[in-house]
PDB file of N, CA, C and O in Angstrom:
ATOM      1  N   UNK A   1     177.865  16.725  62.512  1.00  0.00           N
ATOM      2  CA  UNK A   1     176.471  16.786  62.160  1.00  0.00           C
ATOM      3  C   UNK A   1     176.326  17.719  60.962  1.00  0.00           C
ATOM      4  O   UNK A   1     176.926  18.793  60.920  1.00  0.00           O
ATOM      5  N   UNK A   2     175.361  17.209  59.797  1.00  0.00           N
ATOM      6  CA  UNK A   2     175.742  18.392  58.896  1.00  0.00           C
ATOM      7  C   UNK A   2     174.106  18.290  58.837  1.00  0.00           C
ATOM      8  O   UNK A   2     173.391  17.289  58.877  1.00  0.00           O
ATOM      9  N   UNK A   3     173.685  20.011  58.701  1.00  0.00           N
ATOM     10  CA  UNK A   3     172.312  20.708  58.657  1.00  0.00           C
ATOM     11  C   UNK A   3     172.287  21.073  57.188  1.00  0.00           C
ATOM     12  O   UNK A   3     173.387  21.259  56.666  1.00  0.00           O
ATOM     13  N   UNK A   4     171.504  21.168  56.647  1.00  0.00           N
ATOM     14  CA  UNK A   4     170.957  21.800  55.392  1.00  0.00           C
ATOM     15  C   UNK A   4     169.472  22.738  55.711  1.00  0.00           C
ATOM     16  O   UNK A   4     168.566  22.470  56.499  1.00  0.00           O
ATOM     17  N   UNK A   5     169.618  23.910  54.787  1.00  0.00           N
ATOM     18  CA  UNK A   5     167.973  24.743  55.055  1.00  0.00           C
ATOM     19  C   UNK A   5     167.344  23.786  54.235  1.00  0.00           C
ATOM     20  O   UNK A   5     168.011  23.460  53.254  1.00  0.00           O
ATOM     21  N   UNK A   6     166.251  23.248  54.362  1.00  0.00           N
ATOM     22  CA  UNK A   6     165.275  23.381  54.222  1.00  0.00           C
ATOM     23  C   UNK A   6     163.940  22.653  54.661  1.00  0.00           C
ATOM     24  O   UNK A   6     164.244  21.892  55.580  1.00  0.00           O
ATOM     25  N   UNK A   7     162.592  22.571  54.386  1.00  0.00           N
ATOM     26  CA  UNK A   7     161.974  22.289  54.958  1.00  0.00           C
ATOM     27  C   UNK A   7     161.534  20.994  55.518  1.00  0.00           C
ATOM     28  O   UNK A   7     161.586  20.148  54.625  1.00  0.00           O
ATOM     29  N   UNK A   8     160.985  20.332  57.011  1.00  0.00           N
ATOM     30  CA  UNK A   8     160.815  19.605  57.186  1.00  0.00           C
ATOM     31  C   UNK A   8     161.668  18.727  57.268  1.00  0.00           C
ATOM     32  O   UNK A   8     161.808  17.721  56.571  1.00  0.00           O
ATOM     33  N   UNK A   9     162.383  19.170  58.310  1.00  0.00           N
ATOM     34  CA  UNK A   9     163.976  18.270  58.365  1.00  0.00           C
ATOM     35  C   UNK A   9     162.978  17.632  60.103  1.00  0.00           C
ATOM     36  O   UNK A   9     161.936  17.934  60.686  1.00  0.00           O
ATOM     37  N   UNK A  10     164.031  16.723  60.280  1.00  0.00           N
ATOM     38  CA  UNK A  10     163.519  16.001  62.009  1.00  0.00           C
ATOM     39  C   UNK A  10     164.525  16.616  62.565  1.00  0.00           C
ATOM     40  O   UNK A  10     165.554  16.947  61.976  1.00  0.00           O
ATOM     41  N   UNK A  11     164.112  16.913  64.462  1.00  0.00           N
ATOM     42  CA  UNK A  11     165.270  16.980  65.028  1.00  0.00           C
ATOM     43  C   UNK A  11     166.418  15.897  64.770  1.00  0.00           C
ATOM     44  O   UNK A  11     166.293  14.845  64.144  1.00  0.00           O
ATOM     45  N   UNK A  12     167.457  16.347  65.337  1.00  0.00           N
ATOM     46  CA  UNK A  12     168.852  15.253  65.710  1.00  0.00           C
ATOM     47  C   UNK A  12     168.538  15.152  67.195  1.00  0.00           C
ATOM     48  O   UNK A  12     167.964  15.961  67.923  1.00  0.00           O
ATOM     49  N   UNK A  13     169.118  13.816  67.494  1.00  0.00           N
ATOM     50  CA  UNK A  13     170.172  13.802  68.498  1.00  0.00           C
ATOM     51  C   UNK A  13     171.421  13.693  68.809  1.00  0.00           C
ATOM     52  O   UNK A  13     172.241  12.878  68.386  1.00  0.00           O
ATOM     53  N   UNK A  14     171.607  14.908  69.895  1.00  0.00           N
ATOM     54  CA  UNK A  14     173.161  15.143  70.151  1.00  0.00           C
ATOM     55  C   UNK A  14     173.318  14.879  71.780  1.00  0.00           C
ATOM     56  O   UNK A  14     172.673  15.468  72.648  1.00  0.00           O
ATOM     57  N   UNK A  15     174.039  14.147  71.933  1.00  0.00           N
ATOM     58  CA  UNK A  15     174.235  13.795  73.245  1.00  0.00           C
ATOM     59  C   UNK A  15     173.346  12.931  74.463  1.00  0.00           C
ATOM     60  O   UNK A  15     173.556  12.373  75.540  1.00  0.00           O
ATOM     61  N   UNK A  16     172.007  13.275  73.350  1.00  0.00           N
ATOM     62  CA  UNK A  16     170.906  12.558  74.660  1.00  0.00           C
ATOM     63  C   UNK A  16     170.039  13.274  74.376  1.00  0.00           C
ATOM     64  O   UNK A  16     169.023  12.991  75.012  1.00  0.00           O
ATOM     65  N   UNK A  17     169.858  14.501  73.387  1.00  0.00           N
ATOM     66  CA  UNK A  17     169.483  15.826  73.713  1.00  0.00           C
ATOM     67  C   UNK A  17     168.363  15.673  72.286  1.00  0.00           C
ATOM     68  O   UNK A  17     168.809  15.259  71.216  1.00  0.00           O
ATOM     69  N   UNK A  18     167.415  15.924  72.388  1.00  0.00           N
ATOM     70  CA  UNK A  18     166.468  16.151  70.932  1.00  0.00           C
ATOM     71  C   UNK A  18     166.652  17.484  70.354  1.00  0.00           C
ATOM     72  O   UNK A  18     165.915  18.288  70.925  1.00  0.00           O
ATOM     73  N   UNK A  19     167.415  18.054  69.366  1.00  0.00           N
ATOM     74  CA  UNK A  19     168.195  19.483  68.569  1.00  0.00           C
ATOM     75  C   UNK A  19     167.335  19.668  67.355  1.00  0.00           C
ATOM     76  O   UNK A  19     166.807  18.996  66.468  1.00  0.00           O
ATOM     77  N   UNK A  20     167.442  20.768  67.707  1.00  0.00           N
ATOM     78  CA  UNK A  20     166.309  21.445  66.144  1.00  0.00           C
ATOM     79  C   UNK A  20     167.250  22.956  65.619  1.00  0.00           C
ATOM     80  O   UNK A  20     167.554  23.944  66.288  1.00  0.00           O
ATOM     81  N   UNK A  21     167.492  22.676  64.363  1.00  0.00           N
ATOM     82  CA  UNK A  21     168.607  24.094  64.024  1.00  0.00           C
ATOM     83  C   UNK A  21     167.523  24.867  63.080  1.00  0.00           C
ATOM     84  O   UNK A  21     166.726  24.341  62.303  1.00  0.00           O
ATOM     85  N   UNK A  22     167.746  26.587  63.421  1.00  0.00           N
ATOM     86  CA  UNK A  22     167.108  27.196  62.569  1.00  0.00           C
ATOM     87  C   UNK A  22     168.026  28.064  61.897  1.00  0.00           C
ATOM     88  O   UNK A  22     168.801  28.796  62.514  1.00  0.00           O
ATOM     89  N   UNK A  23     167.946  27.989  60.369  1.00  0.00           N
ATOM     90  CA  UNK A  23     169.226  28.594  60.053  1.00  0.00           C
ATOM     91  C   UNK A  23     168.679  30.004  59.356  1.00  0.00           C
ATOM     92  O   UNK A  23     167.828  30.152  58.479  1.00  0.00           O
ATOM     93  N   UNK A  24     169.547  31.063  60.130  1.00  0.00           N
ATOM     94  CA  UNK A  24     169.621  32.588  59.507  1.00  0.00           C
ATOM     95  C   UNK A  24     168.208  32.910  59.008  1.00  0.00           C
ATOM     96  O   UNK A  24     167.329  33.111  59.846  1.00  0.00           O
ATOM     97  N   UNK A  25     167.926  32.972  57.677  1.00  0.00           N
ATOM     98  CA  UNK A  25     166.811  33.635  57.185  1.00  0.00           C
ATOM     99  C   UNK A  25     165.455  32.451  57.755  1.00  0.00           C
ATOM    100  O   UNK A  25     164.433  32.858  58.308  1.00  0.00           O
ATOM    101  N   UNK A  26     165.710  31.135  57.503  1.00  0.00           N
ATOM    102  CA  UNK A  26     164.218  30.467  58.150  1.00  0.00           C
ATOM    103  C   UNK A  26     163.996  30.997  59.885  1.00  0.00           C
ATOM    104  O   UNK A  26     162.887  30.565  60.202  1.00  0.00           O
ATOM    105  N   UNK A  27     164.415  31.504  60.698  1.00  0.00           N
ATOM    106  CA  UNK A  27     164.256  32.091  62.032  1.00  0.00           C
ATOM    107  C   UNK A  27     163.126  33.028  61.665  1.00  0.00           C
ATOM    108  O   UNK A  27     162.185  32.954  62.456  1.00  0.00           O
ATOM    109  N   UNK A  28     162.975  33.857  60.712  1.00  0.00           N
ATOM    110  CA  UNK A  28     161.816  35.253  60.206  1.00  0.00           C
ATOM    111  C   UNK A  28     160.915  34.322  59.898  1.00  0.00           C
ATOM    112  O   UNK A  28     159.918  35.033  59.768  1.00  0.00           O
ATOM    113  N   UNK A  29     160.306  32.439  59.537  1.00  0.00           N
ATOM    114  CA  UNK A  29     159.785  32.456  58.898  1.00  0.00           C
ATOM    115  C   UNK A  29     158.797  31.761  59.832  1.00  0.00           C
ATOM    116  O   UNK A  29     159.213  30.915  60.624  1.00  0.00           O
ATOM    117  N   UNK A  30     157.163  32.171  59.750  1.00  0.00           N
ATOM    118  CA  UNK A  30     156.432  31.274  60.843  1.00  0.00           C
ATOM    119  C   UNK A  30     156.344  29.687  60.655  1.00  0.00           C
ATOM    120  O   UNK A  30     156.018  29.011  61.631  1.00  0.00           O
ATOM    121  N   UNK A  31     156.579  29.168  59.622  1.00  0.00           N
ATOM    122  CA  UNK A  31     155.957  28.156  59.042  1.00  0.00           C
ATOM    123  C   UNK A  31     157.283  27.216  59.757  1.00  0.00           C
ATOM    124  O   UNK A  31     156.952  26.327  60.542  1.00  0.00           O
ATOM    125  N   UNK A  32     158.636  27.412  59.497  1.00  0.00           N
ATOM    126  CA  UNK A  32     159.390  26.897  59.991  1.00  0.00           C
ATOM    127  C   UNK A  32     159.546  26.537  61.527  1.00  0.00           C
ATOM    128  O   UNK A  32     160.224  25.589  61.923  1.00  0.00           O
ATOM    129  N   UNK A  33     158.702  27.572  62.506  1.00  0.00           N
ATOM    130  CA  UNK A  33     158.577  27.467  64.106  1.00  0.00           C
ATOM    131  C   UNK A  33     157.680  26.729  64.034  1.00  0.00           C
ATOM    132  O   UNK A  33     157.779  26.068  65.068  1.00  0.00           O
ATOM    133  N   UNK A  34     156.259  26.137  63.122  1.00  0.00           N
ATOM    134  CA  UNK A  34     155.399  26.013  63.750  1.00  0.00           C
ATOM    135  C   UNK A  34     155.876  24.367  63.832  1.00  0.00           C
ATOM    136  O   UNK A  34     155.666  23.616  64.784  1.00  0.00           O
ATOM    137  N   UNK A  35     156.695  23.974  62.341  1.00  0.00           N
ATOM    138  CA  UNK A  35     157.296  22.897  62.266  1.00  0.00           C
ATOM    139  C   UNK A  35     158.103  22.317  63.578  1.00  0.00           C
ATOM    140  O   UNK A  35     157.893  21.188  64.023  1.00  0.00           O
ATOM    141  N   UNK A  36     159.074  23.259  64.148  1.00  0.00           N
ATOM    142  CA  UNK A  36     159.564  22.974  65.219  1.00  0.00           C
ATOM    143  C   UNK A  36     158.586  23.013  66.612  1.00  0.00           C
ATOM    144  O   UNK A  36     159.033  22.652  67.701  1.00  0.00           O
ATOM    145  N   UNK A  37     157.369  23.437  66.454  1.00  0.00           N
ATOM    146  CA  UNK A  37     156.607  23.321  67.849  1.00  0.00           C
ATOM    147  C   UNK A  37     156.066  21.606  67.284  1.00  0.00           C
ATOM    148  O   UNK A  37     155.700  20.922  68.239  1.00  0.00           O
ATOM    149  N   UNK A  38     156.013  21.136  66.383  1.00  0.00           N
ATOM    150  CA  UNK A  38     155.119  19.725  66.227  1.00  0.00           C
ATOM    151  C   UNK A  38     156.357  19.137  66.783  1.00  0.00           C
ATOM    152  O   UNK A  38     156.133  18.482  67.801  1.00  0.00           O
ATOM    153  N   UNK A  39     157.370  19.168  66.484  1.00  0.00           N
ATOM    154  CA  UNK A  39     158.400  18.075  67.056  1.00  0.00           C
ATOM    155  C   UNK A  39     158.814  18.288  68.625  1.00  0.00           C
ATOM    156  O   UNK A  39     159.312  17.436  69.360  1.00  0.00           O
ATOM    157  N   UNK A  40     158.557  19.333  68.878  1.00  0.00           N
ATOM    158  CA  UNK A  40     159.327  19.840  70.539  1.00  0.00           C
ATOM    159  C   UNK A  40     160.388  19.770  71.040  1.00  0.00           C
ATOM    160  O   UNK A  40     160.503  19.540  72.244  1.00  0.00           O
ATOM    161  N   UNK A  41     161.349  19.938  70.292  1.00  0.00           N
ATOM    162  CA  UNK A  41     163.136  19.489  70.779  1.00  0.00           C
ATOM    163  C   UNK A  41     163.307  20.372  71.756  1.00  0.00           C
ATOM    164  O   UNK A  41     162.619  21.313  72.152  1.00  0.00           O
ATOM    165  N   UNK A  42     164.592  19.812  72.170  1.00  0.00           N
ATOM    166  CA  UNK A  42     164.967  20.185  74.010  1.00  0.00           C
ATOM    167  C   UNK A  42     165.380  21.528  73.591  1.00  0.00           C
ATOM    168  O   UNK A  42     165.053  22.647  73.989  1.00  0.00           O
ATOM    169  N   UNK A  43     166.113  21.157  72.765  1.00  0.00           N
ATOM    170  CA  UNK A  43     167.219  22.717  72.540  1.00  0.00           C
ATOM    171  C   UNK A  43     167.214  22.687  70.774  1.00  0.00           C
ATOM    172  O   UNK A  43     167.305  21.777  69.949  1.00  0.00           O
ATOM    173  N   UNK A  44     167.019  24.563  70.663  1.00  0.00           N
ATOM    174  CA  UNK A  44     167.258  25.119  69.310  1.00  0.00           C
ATOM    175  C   UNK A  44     168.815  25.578  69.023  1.00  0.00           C
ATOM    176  O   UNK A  44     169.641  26.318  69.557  1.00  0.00           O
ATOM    177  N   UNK A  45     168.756  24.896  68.118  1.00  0.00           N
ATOM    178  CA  UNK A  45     170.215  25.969  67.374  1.00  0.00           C
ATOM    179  C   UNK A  45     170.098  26.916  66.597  1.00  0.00           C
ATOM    180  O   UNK A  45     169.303  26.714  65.679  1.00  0.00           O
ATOM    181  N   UNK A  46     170.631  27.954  66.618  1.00  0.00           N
ATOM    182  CA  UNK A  46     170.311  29.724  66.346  1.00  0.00           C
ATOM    183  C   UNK A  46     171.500  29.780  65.559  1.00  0.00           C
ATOM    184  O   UNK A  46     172.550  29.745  66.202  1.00  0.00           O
ATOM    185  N   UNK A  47     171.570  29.849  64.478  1.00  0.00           N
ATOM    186  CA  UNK A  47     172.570  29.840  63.283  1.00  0.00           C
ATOM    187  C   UNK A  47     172.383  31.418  62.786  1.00  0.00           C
ATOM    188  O   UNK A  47     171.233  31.849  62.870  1.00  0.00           O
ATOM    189  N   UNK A  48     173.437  32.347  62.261  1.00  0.00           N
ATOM    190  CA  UNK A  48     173.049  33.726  61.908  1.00  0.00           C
ATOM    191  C   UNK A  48     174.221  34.316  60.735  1.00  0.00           C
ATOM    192  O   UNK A  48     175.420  34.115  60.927  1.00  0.00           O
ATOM    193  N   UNK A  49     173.891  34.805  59.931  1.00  0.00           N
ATOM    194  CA  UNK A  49     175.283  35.598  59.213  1.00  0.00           C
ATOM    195  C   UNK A  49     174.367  36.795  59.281  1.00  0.00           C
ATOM    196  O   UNK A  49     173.328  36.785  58.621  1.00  0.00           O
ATOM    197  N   UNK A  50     174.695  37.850  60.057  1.00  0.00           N
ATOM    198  CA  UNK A  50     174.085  38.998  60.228  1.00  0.00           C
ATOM    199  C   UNK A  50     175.002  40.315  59.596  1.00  0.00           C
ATOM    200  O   UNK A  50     174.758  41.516  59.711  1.00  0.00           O
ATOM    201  N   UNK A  51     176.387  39.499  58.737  1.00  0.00           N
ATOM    202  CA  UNK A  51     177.450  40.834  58.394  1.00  0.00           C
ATOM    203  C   UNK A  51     176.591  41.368  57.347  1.00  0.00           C
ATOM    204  O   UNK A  51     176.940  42.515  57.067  1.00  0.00           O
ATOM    205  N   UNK A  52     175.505  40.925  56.604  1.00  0.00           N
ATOM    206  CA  UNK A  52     174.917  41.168  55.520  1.00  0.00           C
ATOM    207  C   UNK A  52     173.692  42.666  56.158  1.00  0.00           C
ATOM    208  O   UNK A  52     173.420  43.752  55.646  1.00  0.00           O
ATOM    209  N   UNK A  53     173.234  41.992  57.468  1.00  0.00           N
ATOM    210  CA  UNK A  53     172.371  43.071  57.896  1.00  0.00           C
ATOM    211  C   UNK A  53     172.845  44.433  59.014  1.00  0.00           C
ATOM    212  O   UNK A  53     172.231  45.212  59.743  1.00  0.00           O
ATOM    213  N   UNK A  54     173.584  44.307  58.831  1.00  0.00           N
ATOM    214  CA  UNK A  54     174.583  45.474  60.353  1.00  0.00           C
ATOM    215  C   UNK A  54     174.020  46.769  59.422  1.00  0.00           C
ATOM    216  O   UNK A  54     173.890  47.080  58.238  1.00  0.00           O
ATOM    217  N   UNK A  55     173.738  47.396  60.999  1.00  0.00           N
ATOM    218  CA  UNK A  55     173.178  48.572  60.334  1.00  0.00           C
ATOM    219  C   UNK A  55     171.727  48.984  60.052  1.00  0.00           C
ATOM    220  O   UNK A  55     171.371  50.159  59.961  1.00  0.00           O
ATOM    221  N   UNK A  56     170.520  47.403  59.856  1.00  0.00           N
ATOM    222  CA  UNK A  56     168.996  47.658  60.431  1.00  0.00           C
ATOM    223  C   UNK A  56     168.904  46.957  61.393  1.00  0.00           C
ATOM    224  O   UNK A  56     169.773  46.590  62.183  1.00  0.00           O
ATOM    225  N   UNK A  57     167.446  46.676  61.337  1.00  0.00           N
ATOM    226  CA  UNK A  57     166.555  46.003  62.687  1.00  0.00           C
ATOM    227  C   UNK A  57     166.752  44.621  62.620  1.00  0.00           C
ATOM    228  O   UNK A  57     166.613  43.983  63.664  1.00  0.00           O
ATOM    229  N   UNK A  58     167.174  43.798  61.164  1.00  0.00           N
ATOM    230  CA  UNK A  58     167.258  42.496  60.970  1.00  0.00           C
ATOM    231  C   UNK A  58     167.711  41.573  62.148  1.00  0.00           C
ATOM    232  O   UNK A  58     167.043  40.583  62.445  1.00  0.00           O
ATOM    233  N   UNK A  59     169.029  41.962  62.917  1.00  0.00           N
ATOM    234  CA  UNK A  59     169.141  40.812  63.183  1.00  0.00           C
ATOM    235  C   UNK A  59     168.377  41.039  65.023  1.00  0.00           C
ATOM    236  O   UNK A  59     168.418  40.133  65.856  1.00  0.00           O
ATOM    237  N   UNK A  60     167.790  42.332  65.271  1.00  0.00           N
ATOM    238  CA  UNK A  60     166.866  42.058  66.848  1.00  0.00           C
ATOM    239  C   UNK A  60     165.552  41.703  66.700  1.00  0.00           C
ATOM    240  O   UNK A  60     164.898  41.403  67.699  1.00  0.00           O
ATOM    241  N   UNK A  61     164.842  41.686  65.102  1.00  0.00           N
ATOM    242  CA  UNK A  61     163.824  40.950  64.681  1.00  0.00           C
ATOM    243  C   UNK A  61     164.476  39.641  65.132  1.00  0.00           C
ATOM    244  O   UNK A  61     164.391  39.211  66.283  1.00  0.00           O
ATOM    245  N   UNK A  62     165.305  38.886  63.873  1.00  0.00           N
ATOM    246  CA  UNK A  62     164.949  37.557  64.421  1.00  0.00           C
ATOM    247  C   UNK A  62     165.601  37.060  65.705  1.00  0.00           C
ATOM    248  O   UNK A  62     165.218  35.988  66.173  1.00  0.00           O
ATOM    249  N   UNK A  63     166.712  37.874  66.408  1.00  0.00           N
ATOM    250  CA  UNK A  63     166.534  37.523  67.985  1.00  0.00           C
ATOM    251  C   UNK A  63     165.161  37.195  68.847  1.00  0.00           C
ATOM    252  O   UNK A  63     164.951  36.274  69.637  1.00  0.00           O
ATOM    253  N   UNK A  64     164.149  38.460  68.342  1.00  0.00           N
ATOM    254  CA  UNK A  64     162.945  38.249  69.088  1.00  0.00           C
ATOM    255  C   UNK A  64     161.786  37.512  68.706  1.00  0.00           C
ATOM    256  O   UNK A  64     160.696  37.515  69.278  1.00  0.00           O
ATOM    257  N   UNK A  65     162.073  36.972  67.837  1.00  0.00           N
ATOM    258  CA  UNK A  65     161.558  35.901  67.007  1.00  0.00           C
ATOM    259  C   UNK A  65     161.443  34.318  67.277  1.00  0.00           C
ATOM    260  O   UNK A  65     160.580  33.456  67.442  1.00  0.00           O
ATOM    261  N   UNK A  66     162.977  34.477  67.218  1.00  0.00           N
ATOM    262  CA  UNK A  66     163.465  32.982  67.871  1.00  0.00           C
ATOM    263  C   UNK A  66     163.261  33.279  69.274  1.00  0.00           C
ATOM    264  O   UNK A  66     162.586  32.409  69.822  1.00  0.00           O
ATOM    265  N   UNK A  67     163.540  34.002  69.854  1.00  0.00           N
ATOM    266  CA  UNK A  67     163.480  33.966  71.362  1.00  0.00           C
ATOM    267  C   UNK A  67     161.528  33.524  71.482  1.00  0.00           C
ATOM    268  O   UNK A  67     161.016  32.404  71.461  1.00  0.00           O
ATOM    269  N   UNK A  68     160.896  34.796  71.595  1.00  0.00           N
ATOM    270  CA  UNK A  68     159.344  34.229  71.457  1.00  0.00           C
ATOM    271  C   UNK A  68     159.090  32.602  70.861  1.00  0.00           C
ATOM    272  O   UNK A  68     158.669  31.791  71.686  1.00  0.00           O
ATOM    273  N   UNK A  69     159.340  32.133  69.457  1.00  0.00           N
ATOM    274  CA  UNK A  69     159.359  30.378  69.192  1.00  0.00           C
ATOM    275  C   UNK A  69     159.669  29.566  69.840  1.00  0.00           C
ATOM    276  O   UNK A  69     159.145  28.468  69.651  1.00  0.00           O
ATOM    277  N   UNK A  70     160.671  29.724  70.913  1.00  0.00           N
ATOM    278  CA  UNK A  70     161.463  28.932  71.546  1.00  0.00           C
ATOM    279  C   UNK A  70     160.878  28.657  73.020  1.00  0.00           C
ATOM    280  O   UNK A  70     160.835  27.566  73.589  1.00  0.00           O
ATOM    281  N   UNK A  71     160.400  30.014  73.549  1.00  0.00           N
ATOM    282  CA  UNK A  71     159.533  29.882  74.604  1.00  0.00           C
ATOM    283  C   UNK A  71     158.023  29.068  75.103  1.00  0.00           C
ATOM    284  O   UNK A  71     157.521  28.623  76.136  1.00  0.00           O
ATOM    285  N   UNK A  72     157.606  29.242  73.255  1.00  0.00           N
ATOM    286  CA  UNK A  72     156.663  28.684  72.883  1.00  0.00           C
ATOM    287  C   UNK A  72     156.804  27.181  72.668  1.00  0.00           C
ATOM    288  O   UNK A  72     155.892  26.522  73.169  1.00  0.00           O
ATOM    289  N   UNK A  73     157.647  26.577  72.102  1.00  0.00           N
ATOM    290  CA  UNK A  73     157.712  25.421  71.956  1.00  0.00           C
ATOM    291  C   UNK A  73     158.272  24.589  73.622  1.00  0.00           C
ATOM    292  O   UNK A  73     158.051  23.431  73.974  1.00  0.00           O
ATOM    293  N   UNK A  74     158.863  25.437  74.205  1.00  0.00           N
ATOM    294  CA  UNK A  74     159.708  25.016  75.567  1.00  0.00           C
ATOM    295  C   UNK A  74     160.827  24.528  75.454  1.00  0.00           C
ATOM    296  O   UNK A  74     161.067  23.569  76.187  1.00  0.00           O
ATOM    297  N   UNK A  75     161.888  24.992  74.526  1.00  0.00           N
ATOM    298  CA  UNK A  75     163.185  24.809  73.973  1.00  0.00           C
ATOM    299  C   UNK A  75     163.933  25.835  74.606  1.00  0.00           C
ATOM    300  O   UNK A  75     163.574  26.917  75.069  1.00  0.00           O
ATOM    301  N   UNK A  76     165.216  25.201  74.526  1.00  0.00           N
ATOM    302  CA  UNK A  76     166.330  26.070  75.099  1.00  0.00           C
ATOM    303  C   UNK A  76     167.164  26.422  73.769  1.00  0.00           C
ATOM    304  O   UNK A  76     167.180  25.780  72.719  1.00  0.00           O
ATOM    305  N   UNK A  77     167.823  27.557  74.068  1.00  0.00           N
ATOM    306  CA  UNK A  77     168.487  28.420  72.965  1.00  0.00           C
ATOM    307  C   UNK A  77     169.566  28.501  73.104  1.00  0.00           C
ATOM    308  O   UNK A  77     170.069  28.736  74.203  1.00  0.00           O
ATOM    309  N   UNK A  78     170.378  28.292  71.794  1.00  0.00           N
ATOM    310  CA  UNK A  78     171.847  28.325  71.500  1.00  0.00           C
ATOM    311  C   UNK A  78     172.096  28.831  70.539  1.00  0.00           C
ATOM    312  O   UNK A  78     171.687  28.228  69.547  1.00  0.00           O
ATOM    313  N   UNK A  79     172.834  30.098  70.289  1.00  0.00           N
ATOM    314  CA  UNK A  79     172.924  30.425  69.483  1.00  0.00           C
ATOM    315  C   UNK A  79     174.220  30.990  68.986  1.00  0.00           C
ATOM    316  O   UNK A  79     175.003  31.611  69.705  1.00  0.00           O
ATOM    317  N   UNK A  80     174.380  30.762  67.837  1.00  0.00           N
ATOM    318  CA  UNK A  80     175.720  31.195  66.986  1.00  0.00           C
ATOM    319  C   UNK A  80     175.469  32.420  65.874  1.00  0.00           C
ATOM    320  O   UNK A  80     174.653  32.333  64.957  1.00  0.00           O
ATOM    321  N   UNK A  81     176.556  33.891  66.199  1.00  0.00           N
ATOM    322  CA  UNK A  81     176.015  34.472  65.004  1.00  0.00           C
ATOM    323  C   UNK A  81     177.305  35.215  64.112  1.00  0.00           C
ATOM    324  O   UNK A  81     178.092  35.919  64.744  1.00  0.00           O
ATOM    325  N   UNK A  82     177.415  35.105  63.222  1.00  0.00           N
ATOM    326  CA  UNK A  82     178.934  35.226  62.297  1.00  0.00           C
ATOM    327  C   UNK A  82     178.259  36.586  62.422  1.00  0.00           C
ATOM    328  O   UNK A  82     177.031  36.668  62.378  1.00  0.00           O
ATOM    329  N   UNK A  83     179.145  37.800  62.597  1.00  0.00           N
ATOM    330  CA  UNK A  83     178.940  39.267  61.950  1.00  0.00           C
ATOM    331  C   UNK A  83     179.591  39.572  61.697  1.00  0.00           C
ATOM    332  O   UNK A  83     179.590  40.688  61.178  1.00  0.00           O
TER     333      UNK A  83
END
């Protein structure tokens, strides 16, 4: 499956499953969740390169970010994070 950032992509399906990926910096962004609450996929993918932020608040912002979006939309969370 290959993802690209940017806006207004559709979920995939993987397995049976309706998938919505948010990659690294679009997770901070509202406009991108609100996109994913119009579609409602089962499960989010949580994409991260956080070696850039080690050391602030960056990457438990957008943990709590995506976590709150995800609850909201009624998606389940998967997440991957390179550090």
């Amino acid at each position: 499956m290959d993802y690209k950032a940017f806006w207004w992509q559709r979920p995939v399906m993987m397995d049976g499953v309706t998938t919505w990926a948010e990659i690294c910096y679009d997770q901070l962004l509202p406009f991108s969740w609100m996109e994913a609450a119009l579609y409602q996929p089962q499960d989010i993918l949580l994409t991260n390169n956080v070696w850039w932020a080690k050391g602030t608040g960056i990457p438990s912002i957008q943990r709590a970010s995506s976590w709150a979006w995800s609850r909201l939309t009624g998606s389940t969370e998967i997440e991957a994070e390179n550090g």
